[in-house]
Structure formats: structure tokens, C-alpha cells
C-alpha positions in Angstrom: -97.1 -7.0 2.8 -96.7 -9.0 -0.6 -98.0 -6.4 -3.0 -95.9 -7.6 -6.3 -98.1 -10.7 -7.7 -95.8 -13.4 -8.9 -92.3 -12.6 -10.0 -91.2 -15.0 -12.2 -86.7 -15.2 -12.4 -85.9 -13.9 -15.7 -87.9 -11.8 -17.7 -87.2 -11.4 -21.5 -88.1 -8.8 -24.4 -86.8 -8.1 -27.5 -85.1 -4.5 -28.1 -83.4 -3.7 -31.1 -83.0 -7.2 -32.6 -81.7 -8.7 -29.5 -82.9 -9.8 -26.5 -82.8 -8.0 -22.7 -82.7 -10.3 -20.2 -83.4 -9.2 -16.5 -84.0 -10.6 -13.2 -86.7 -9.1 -11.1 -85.6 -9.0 -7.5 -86.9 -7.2 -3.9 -84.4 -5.0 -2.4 -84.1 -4.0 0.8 -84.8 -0.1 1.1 -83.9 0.0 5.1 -87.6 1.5 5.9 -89.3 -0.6 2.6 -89.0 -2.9 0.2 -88.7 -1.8 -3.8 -89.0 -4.1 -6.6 -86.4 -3.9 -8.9 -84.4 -5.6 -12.3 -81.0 -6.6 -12.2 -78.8 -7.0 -14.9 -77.3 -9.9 -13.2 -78.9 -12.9 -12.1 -76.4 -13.3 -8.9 -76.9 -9.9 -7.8 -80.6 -10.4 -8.2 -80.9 -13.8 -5.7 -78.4 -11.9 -3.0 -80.5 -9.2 -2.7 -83.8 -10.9 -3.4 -82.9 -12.8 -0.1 -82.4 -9.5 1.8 -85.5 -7.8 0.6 -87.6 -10.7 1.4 -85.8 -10.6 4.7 -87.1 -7.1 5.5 -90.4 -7.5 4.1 -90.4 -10.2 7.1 -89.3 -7.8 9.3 -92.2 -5.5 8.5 -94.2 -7.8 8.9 -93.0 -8.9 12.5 -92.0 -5.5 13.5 -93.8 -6.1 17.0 -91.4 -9.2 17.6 -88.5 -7.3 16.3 -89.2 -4.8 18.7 -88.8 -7.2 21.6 -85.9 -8.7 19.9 -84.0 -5.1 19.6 -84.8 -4.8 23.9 -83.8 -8.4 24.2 -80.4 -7.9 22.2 -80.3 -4.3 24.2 -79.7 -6.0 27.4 -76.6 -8.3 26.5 -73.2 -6.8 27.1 -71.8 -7.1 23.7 -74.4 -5.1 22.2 -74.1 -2.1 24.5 -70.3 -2.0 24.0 -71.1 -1.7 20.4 -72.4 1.5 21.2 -69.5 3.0 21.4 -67.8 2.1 18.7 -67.9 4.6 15.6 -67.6 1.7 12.6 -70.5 1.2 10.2 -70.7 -2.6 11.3 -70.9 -1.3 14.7 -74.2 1.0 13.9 -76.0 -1.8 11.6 -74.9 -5.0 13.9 -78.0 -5.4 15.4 -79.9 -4.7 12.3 -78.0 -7.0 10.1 -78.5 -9.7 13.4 -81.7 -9.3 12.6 -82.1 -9.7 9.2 -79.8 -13.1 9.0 -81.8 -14.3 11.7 -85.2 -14.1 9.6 -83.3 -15.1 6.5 -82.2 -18.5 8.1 -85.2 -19.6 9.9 -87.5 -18.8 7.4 -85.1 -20.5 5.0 -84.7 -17.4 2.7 -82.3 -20.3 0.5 -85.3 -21.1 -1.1 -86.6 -18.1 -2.6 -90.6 -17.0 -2.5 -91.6 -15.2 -5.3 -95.2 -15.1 -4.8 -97.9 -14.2 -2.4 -98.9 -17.2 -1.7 -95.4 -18.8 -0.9 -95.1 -15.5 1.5 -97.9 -16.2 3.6 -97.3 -19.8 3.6 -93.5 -19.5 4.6 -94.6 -16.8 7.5 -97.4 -19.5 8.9 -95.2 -22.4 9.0 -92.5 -20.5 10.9 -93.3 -18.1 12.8 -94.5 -19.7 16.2 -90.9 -20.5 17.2 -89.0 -17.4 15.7 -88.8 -15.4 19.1 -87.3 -17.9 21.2 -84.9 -19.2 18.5 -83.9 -15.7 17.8 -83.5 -14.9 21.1 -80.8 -17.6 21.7 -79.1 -17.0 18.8 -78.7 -13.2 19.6 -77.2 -14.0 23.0 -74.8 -16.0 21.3 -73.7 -13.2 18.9 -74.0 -10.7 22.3 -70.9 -12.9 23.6 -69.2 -12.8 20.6 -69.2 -8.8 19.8 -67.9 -8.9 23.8 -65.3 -11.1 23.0 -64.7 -8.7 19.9 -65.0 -5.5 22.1 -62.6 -6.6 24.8 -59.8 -7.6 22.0 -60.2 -4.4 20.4 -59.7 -2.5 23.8 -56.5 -4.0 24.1 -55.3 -3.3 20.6 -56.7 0.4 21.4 -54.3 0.9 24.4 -50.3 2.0 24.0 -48.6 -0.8 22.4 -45.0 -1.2 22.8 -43.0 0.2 19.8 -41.7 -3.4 19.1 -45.3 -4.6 18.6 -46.1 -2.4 16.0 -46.3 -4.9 13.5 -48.5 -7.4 15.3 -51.1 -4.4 16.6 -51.0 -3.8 12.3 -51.6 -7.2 11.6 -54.2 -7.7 14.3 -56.1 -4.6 13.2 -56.5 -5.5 9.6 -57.6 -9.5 10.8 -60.5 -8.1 12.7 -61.4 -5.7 10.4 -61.8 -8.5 7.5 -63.7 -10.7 10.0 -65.8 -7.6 11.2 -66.4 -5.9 8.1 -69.3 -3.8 7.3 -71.5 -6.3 6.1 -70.0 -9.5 7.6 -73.2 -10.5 9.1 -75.0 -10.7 5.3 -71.9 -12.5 4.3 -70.1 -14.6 6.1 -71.4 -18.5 5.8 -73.0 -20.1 8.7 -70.4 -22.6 9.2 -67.5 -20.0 9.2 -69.2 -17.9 11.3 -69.8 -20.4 13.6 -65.9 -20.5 14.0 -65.4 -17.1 14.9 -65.0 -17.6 19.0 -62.0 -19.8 18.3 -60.5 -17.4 15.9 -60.8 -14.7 18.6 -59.3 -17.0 21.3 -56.8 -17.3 18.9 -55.9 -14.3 18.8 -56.2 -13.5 22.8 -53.0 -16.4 22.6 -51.2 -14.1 20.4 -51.2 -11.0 22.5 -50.9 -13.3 25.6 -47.4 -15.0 24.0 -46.5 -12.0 22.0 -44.2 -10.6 24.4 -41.7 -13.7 25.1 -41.4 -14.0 20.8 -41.5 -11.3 19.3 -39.1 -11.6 16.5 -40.7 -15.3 16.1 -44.0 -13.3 15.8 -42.7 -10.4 13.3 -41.5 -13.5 10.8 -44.8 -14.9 11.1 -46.3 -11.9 10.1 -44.8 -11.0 7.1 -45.8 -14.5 5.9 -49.5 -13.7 6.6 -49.0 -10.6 5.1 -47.9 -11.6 2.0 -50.7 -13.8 2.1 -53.5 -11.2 2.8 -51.9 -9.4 0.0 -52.4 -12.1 -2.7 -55.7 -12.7 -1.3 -56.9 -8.9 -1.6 -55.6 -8.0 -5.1 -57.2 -11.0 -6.6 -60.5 -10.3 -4.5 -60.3 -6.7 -5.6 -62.7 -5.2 -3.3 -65.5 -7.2 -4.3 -67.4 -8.7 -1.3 -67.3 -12.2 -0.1 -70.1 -13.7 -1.8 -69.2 -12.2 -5.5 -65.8 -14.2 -5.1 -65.0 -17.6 -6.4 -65.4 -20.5 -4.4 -62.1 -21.6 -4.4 -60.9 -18.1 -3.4 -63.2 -17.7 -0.5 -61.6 -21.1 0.4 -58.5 -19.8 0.7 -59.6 -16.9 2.7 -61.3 -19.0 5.4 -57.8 -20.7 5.1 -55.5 -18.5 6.0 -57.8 -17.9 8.9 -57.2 -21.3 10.1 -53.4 -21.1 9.2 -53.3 -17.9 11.7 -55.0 -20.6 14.4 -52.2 -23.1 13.6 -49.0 -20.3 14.4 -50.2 -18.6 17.7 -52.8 -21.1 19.2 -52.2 -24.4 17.4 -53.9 -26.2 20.5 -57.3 -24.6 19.9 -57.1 -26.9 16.2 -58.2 -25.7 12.8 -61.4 -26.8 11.2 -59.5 -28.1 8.2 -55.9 -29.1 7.3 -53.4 -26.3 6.8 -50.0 -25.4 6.0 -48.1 -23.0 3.6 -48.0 -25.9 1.4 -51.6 -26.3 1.7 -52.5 -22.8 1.5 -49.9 -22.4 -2.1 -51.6 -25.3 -3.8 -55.3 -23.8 -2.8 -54.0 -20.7 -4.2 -53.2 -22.6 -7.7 -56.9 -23.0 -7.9 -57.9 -19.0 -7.5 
């Protein structure tokens, strides 16, 4: 429950003729929730939002627990299973969490007891069968996910090597540990297209493949920029205008193997250079 009064966002006191400023903040201890102070006020909301989400959970554990046998039964789920990669063995749990986050509309922080309560009243009643939607949804997607990975995880061709490269590291970034915490909704919402994509590219691949290895080296040149500037920090620590550019070479990868699935925006290399200008 909500044991931590109100928590006001910044709390000040003087120490040794200056002034500490810290940001008080619930984190998400997997089993509990911990209040703590952060140094920095972005770290702080993130994880605020992701401790308030688990407290929910606690607090719901007996609908979670029907939700967990609900997501159990869908195919994408149970291949999960057995896969060995950390976003594999927190998918469900992470499904979980953004699904409390968004309908209880964790964008707008609660910071006190009363706002708790209040927000778990108001939305509750409809949680199970919204939730229960949504995770079918995300069930199809990690099957679409798990049958694309069985492919790359059969004998390529020698000739393919660098498109079984490429395709590895594109749904490694799209499935990364924590992509389900991260990823926006409207992005995320795009991710069966970007996998179709990507089932046009191995479809095609054989009939073009020095087309393909050209291709390639642009995006990897690309992805290259893209990571040193990031430099391993996660998605939502980067700048807007380099997550931009991130979600468009995405779309630029649509419009060179499946151009007739279309791309949520405009792209080009031209488009992509001058978006890189602005990282």
C-alpha cells in the first residue's frame, strides 16, 4: 500500500554553504517498492512511474495472477520460453507493468495517498478486460518475433552472412532488454509492420543479394552513427531528435526491402542526413 505520506518533487537543504537538491522517487524493487532520492530529476520521474506501477501490481496481485494464466495460454508467450535472453525472462513482467502504467495513466504522477487510492478507484473496473486484449496483441507479436528469429537461427547460406548480421542486430535493438519500459506507444504500435518488413527481406533476399549487401552497409554505417552518439544510454535518456532518427532509420529499412508495406513518416538518406544534423 501507500505508506510514504506525500512526496513533494524536489526537496532542498543547505549543506556546506550550498544547496542539495534531490528528487524523491519510488522504485521498483521486483518483490517491493523503496523510496528513494535521485540526483537527477529525469531519472527520478522514469522510475517514479515504474515503482508506482508495481505498487499497483501489489495491489492487484489477484488480477495479475489471472493476467500471467491469460498471457500463459497465447502462443507467443510460451515460445518465449525458450528463449535464453533477459527480455525473454522479464517479457511478461514488463507486459505487465506498461499495461498498469498506461491505463492508470502513470503520465501524470501520484505522489500522495490520496491520489493513489483515487487513481486505483477510477480505473480499476475495466483493467482486466483491457489488459487482456492488449496482451493477446503483444502474444501475436512475440510469435511473429519467435518465428523470424527461427529462421535467422537455421544454416544460412554463406553469401547471406551479412544480412543474418544485420538482421540480428535489428531485432536485438527492437527487442532489447527493456524495450517494453521504453519504447513509445506509437512506435511500438508499428512494430508488426517492421517485422513484415523484414519477412520481405528474407523472402527476396535470395534473387538480390548483392542489391541487398549494398543496402546493408548503408544501414550499417547508419546504426553506427546512431550508436556512438547514443553511447549505450537507453532510449528514453537520449535526445529527442536522436530518438527520431532512430525510429527513422527503422522506417528507412521499411522503404528498401518492403516499400509497399509504407513508412509512418517520409524518409530517404537525404532525409535521414539532415535529421542527423539536428543530433
Amino acid at each position: 500500500d501507500w505508506i510514504f505520506g506525500t512526496l513533494a518533487e524536489t526537496e532542498e537543504r543547505p549543506l556546506g554553504g550550498m544547496t542539495l537538491r534531490r528528487y524523491p522517487s519510488l522504485h521498483d524493487d521486483g518483490d517491493a517498492v523503496v523510496l528513494a532520492h535521485d540526483e537527477d530529476l529525469e531519472q527520478a520521474r522514469w522510475a517514479h512511474r515504474w515503482g508506482t506501477a508495481r505498487l499497483l501490481a501489489l495491489r492487484l496481485a489477484a488480477q495479475l495472477r489471472d493476467l500471467r494464466k491469460h498471457a500463459g495460454q497465447q502462443p507467443g508467450f510460451q515460445k518465449l520460453k525458450g528463449e535464453k535472453s533477459a527480455m525473454a525472462r522479464q517479457a511478461l513482467d514488463q507486459a505487465l507493468l506498461r499495461l498498469l502504467a498506461e491505463h492508470f495513466q502513470l503520465q501524470r504522477p501520484v505522489r500522495s495517498e490520496a491520489d493513489f487510492r483515487a487513481r486505483l478507484d477510477a480505473h480499476r473496473g475495466d483493467f482486466v478486460p483491457a489488459a487482456q486484449q492488449q496482451l493477446v496483441a503483444w502474444g501475436q507479436l512475440f510469435a511473429q518475433y519467435r518465428s523470424l528469429m527461427g529462421k535467422l537461427e537455421k544454416n544460412f547460406p554463406l553469401a547471406w552472412a551479412h544480412a543474418h548480421r544485420d538482421l540480428k542486430q535489428q531485432l536485438s535493438a527492437l527487442f532489447c532488454e527493456n524495450f517494453l519500459q521504453q519504447v513509445p506507444s506509437e512506435w511500438l504500435a508499428e512494430y508488426p509492420r517492421f517485422l513484415q518488413a523484414v519477412e520481405h527481406r528474407l523472402d527476396k533476399l535470395g534473387g538480390q543479394i548483392g542489391k541487398d549487401r549494398t543496402q546493408t552497409a548503408e544501414l550499417e554505417a547508419y546504426q553506427k552513427q546512431y550508436q556512438t552518439r547514443a553511447a549505450g544510454r537507453p532510449l528514453w535518456q537520449q535526445s529527442e531528435p536522436l530518438q527520431t532518427f532512430r525510429w527513422m532509420l527503422e522506417e528507412y529499412r521499411v522503404s528498401l526491402f518492403a516499400q509497399q508495406l509504407g513508412t509512418r513518416l517520409p524518409v530517404s538518406a537525404k532525409r535521414l542526413n539532415k535529421q542527423w544534423e539536428l543530433c
